[in-house]
C-alpha positions in Angstrom: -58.9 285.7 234.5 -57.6 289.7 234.3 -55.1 290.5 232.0 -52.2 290.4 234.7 -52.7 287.2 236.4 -53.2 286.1 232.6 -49.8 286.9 231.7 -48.3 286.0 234.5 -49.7 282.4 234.4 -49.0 282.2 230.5 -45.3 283.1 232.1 -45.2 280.3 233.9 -46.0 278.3 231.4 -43.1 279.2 229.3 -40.5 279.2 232.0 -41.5 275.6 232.7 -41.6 274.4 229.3 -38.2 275.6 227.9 -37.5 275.4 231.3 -37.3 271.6 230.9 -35.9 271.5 227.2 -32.8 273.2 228.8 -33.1 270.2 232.1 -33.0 267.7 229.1 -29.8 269.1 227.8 -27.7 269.5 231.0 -29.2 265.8 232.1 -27.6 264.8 229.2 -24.2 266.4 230.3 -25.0 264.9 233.6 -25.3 261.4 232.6 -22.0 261.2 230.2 -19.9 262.9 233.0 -21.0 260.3 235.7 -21.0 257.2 232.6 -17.2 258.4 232.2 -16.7 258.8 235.9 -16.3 262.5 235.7 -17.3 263.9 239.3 -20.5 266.8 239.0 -19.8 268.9 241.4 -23.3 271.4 240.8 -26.5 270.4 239.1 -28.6 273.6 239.2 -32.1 274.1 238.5 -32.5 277.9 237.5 -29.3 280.1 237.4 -27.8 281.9 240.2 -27.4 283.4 242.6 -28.9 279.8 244.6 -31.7 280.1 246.5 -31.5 277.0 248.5 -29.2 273.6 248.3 -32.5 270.7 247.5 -30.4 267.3 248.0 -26.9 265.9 247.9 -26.6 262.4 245.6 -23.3 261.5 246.0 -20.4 264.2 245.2 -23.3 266.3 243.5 -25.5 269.1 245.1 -28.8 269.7 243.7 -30.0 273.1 243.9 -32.6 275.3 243.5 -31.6 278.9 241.8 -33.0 282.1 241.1 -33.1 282.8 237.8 -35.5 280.3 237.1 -34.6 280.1 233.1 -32.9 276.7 232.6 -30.3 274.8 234.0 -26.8 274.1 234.7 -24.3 271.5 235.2 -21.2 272.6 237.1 -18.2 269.6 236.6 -15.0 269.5 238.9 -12.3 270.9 237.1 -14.3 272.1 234.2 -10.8 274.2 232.9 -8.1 273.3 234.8 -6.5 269.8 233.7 -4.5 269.7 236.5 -7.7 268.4 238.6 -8.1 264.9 239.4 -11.3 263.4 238.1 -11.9 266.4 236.5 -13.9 266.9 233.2 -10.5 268.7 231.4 -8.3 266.1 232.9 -10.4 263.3 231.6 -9.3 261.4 228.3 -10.0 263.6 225.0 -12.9 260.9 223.8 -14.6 261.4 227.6 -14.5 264.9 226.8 -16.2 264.9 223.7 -18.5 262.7 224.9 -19.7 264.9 227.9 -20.1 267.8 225.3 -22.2 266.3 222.5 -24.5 264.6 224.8 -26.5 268.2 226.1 -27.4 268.6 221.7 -27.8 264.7 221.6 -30.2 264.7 224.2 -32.1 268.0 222.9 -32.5 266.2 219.2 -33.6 263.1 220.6 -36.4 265.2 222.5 -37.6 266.8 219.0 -38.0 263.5 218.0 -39.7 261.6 220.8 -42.2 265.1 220.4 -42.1 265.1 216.8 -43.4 261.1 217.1 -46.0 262.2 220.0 -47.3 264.8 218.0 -48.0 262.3 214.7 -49.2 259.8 217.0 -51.8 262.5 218.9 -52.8 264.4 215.4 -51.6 262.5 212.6 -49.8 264.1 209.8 -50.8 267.1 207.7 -52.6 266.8 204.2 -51.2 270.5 202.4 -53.6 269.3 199.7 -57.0 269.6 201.9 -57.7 273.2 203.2 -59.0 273.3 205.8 -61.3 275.9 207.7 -59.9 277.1 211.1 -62.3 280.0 211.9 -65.0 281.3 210.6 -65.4 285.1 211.5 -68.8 286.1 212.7 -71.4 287.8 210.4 -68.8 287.0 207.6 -70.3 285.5 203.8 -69.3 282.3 205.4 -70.8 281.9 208.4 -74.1 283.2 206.4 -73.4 280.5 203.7 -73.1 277.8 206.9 -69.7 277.0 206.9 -68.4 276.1 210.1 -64.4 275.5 211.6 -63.6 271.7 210.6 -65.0 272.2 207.0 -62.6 271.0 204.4 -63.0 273.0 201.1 -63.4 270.8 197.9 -64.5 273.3 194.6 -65.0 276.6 193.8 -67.3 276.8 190.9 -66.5 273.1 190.0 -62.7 273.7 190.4 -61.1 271.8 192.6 -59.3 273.6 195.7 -55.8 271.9 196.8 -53.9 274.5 198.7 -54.9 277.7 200.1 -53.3 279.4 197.8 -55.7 277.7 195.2 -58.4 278.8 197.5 -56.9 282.5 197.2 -56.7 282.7 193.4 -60.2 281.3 192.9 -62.1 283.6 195.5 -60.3 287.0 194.2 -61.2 285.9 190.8 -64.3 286.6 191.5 -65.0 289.4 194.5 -68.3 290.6 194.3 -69.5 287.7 192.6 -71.8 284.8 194.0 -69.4 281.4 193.9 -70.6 278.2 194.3 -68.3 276.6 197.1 -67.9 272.1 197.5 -66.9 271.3 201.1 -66.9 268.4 202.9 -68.1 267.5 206.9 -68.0 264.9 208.6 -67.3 262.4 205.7 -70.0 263.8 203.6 -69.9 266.9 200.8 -72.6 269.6 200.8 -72.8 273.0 198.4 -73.4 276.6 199.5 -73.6 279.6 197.8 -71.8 282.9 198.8 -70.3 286.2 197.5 -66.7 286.9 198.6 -66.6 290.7 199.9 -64.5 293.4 197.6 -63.9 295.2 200.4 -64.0 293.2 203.2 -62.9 294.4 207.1 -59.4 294.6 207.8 -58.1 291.0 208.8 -61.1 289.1 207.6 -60.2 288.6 203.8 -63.5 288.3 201.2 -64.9 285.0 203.3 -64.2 286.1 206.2 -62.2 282.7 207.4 -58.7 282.0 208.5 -57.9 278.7 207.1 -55.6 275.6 209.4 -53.8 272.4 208.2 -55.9 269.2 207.9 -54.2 266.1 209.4 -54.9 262.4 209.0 -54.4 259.4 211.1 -51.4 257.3 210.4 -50.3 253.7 211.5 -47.5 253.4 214.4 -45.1 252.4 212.1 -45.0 255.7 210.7 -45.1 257.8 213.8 -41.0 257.3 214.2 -39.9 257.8 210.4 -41.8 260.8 210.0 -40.8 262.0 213.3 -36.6 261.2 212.1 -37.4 262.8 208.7 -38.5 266.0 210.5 -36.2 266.1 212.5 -33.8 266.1 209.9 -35.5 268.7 207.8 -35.0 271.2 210.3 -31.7 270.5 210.8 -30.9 270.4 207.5 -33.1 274.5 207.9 -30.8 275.7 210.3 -27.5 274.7 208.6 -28.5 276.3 205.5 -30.3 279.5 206.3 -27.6 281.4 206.3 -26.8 280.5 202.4 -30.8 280.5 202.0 -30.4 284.3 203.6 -27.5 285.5 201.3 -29.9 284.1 198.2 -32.9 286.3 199.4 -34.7 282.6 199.4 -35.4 284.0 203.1 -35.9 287.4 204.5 -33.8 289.1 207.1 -36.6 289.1 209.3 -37.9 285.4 208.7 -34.4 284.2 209.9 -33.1 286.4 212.4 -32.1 285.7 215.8 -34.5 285.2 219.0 -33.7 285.6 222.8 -36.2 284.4 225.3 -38.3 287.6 224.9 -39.1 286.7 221.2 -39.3 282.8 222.0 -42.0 283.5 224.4 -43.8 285.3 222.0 -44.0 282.8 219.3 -45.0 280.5 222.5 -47.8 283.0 223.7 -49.0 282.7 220.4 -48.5 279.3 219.7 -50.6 278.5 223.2 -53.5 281.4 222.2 -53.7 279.5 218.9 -54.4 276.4 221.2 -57.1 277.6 223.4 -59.1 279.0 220.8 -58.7 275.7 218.7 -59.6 273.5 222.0 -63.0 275.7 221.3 -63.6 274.9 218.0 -65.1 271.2 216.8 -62.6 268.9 215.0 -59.5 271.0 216.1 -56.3 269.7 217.1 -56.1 271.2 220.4 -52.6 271.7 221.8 -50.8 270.8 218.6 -49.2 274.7 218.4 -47.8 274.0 221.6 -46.7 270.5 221.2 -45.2 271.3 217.5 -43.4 274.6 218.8 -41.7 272.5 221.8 -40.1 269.9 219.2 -39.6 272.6 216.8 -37.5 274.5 219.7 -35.8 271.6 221.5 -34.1 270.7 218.2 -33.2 274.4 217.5 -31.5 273.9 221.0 -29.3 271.3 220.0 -28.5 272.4 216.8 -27.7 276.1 217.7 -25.5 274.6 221.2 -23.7 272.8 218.6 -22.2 276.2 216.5 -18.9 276.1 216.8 -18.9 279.6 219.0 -16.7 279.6 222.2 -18.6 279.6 225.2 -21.0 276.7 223.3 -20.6 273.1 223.8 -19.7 273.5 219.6 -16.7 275.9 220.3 -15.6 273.4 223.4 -15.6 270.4 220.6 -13.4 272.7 218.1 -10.7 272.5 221.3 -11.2 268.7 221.9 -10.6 267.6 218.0 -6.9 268.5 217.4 -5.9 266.8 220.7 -8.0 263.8 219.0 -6.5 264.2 215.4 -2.9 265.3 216.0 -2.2 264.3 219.7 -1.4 267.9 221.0 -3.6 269.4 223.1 -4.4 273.4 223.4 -2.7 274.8 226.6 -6.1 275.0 229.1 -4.8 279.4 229.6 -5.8 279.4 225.6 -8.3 278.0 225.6 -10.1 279.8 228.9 -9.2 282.7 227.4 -11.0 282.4 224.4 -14.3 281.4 225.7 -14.1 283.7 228.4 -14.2 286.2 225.5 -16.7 284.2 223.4 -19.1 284.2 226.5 -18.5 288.0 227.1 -19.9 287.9 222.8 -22.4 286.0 223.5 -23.9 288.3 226.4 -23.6 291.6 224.1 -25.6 289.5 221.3 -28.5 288.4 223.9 -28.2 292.4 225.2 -28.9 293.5 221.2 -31.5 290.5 220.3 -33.3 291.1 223.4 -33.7 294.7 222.7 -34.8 294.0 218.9 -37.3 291.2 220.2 -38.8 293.8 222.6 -38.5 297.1 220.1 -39.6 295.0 217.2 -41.9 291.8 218.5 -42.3 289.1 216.4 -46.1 288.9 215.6 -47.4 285.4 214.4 -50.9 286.2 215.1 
């Protein structure tokens, strides 16, 4: 396959995978409006302009747009209360509803993904390093290591990260080591001299090293896929503070828009492919892992209390709830008209820095 066709397949790919994380969260919108008897007037594949009108189900057209990035869900009387069966003129509760199910349904995907994934690969061991890839006419491919190794000892001391790994090699560049590893349930020695100078990329080895996972019963898949879950969000609420303390660079947490998200994707699925070559590699895990990993960012970050975002809609809904007075509807437009006008400016600027500064993961 040429480099075009390539890319334009490895498009595809992407558009259809977030494509459906951002189905899952207007579905969600979907079925709280119809569960509270609010009418849909538009459920859109794509954005528009519409390409073609697919099927009518009920009050609701199903469409076909486009822009093919995402979704939409169009209710009647989305901002003007004075619409019968409308979503503003439905009961403040109903409201709220209809908003937090698009995140609800978005963090209930990362976990259902998260559980898949420990289910498929099992969970990773940070205390076994692992060999990913082994770099061709390298000291360890001459020593016989292959991809699937698990290292045990350098000179008799035993290796339980990869920064372990790191210190014990560049204690002794240029030096022969004596290196424990295990394969296929069984440990074997070899003897090799790490490189002083080794080619850019390859490090004194010359291996890139992966996460080991192990098999765990069912009745783990779930917790551990909650207790994810929960980590993350837990991430993305304090990153900001974790930011301010330098505990996180600048770079590490800024912003993404689609161009930066499908490069973390292109090299999440590259990472894939050339694992799907290797022996005892969990193929499609990158892919899988990224997919959770974004589908909860998706609920979390649709849940910021910014207008325009189903978190700035909830800000409007809770003092109706808490004091009984409601926000005139003319406020209220106005200041997520303006908050949506924001929000395009900030995909204009993190657009432009994902494409003049890519994020490389490779």
């Amino acid at each position: 396959m040429n480099g075009s066709l390539a890319l334009i397949v490895r498009i595809l790919e992407f558009i259809l995978a977030f494509g459906l994380l951002v189905f899952l969260h207007e579905l969600g919108h979907y079925l709280a409006s119809k569960l509270f008897k609010i009418e849909v007037e538009e459920f859109g594949f794509g954005f528009p302009p519409r390409l073609v009108k697919l099927f009518q189900f009920r009050e609701t057209e199903f469409t076909l747009n486009w822009l093919p990035f995402g979704a939409f869900v169009r209710p009647k009387g989305e901002n003007d209360p004075s619409i019968p069966g409308g979503l503003a003129a439905a009961p403040p509760f109903a409201r709220l509803s209809v908003l937090f199910a698009g995140p609800l349904m978005n963090l209930v995907t990362g976990v259902l993904l998260f559980t898949l994934l420990y289910g498929i690969y099992g969970v990773p061991e940070p205390t076994r390093v692992l060999i990913d890839t082994v770099v061709t006419g390298s000291p360890a491919q001459a020593a016989g290591l292959r991809p699937g190794d698990i290292i045990l000892e350098v000179n008799g001391q035993p290796i339980r990260s990869n920064t372990a790994l790191q210190q014990a090699v560049g204690q002794n560049l240029g030096r022969e080591i004596t290196l424990t590893y295990e394969r296929g349930g069984q440990t074997f020695e070899t003897r090799l001299t790490p490189r002083a100078n080794p080619p850019q990329g390859q490090g004194p080895l010359g291996i890139i090293m992966g996460t080991a996972f192990r098999k765990v019963s069912s009745s783990e898949w779930l917790p551990r896929a909650l207790q994810t879950t929960y980590n993350q969000v837990a991430l993305m609420i304090t990153l900001p503070v974790k930011m301010f303390q330098g505990e996180i660079s600048p770079e590490e947490g800024r912003f993404v828009g689609p161009v930066g998200i499908f490069n973390v994707f292109d090299a999440a699925r590259d990472q894939d492919i050339q694992m799907a070559s290797e022996p005892n590699q969990p193929a499609g895990i990158n892919t899988l892992s990224l997919l959770a990993m974004l589908s909860v960012a998706l609920g979390i970050t649709n849940l910021l209390p910014i207008p325009a975002l189903d978190g700035g809609r909830i800000l409007f809904v809770l003092p109706e709830i808490l004091l009984r007075r409601r926000i005139p509807a003319r406020y209220e437009n106005l200041v997520h008209l303006i908050g949506f006008a924001a929000l395009i400016l900030l995909m204009i600027y993190v657009t432009t820095q994902d494409i003049l500064n890519p994020i490389d993961l490779r």
